[in-house]
N, C-alpha and C positions, 0 to 999 in steps of 0.2 A: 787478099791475105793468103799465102801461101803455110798451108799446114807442113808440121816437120813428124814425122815418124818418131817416137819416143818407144825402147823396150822400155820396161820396171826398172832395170838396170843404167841406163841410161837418165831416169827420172830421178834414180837414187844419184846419181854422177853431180849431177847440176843440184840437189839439197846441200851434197855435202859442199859447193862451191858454196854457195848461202851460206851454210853455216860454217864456212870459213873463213867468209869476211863478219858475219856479225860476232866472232871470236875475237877477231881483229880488234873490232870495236868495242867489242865487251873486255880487252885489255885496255886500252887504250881507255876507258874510260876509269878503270879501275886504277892503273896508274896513278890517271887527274884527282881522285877522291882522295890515294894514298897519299900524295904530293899535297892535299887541301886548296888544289885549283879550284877558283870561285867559277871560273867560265874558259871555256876553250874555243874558240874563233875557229869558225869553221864555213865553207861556202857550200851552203847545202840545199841551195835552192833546187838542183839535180837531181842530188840524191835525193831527196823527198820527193820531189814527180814520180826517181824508178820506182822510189818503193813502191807509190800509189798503183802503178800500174802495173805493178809484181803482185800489189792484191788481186787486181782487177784479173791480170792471165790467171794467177790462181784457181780464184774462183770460177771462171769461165772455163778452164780446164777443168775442175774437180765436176760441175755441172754436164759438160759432153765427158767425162768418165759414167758418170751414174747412167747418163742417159742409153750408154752402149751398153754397161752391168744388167740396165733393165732389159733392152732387146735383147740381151742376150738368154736372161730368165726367160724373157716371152716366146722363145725358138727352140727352149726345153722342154 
């Protein structure tokens, strides 16, 4: 697995693509409510794996953040 260099800035880059497609989707769903659509046909078997595994980097990212936040307390 090849690690990729993130500044702050660049971590904030890639949220706000996130929260530009769940914008997306959060019209488009609203839309379908507006419109009184019962169901929208959708192939989402994909999109549900990334997400899963958009939790999983998350989490594993947020995990090696603490763990560098704490060595780095421990070398103060």
């Amino acid at each position: 697995m090849t690690y990729n260099r993130y500044s702050p800035e660049k971590l904030d880059q890639l949220v706000l693509r996130i929260f530009d497609v769940a914008a997306l989707l959060r019209e488009i769903s609203q839309s379908a409510k507006r419109a009184k659509l019962d169901d929208i046909p959708m192939h989402d078997r994909k999109a549900v794996l990334w997400c899963e595994q958009l939790e999983q980097w998350a989490v594993k990212t947020k995990i090696n953040v603490d763990i560098l936040l704490l060595n780095r307390q421990d070398e103060t």
